[in-house]
C-alpha positions in Angstrom: 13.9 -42.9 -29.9 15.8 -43.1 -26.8 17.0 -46.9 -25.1 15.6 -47.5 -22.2 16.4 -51.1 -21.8 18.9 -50.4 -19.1 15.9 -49.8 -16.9 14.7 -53.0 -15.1 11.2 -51.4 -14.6 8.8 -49.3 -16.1 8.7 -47.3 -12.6 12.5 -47.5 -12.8 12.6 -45.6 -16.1 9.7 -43.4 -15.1 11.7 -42.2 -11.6 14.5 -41.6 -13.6 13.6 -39.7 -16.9 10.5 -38.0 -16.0 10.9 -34.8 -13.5 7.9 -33.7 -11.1 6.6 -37.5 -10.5 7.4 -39.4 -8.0 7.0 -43.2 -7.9 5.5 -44.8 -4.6 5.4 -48.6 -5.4 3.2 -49.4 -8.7 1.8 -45.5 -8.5 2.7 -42.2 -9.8 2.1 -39.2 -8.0 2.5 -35.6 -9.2 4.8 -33.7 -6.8 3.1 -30.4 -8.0 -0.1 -31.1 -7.2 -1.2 -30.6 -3.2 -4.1 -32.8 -2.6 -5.3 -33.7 1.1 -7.6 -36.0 0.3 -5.8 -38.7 -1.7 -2.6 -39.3 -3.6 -2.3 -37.1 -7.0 -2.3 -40.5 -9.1 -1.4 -39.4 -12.9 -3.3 -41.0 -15.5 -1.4 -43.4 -18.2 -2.1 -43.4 -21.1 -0.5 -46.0 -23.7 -0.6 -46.1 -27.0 -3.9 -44.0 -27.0 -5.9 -46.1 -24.7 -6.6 -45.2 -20.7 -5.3 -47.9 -18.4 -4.7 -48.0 -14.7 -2.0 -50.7 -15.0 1.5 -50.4 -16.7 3.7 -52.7 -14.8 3.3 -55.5 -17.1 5.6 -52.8 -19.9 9.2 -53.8 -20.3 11.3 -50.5 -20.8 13.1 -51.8 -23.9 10.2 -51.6 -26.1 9.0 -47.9 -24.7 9.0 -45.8 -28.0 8.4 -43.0 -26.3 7.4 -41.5 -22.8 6.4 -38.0 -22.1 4.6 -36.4 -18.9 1.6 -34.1 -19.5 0.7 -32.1 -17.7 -0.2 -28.6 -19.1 -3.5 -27.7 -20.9 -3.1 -30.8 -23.0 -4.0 -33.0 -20.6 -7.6 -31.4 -19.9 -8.5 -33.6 -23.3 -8.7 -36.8 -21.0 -10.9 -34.6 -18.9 -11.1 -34.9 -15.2 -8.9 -38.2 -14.8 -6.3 -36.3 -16.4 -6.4 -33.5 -13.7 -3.3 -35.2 -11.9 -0.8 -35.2 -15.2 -0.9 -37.7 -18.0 2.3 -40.4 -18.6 1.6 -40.7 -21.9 3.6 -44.0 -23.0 4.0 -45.1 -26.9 5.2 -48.6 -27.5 7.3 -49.8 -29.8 
């Protein structure tokens, strides 16, 4: 996998390798999506499990990060309607 331990933040390494997100403090918005009534939050995902808080993940041990957000994120059904940052740790 790829080193990301240049990156002093998980939002840091998000902002910069992941296209059509955009980071707004500890929250990732989809740019595509065009929602009026509230932010397009993505859904992480790491290491299979659904959580709402990745801030606590140090980029150096990031396997592997990859944005979803084609019909492969329907599995995680309406949470995933956003995108999915899908994060494997080391």
């Amino acid at each position: 996998g790829k080193d990301y331990s240049l990156y002093k933040t998980i939002f840091e390494l998000i902002s910069s390798e992941i296209y059509n997100v955009r980071v707004k403090g500890n929250s990732v918005v989809n740019t595509k999506v065009r929602s009026f009534d509230m932010a397009p939050q993505v859904l992480y995902v790491v290491d299979g499990k659904i959580t709402t808080d990745i801030s606590y993940i140090s980029p150096q041990y990031v396997r592997t990060i990859e944005f979803i957000d084609d019909v492969r994120a329907t599995e995680y059904g309406s949470k995933g309607a956003n995108g999915v940052i899908k994060i494997t740790l080391k």
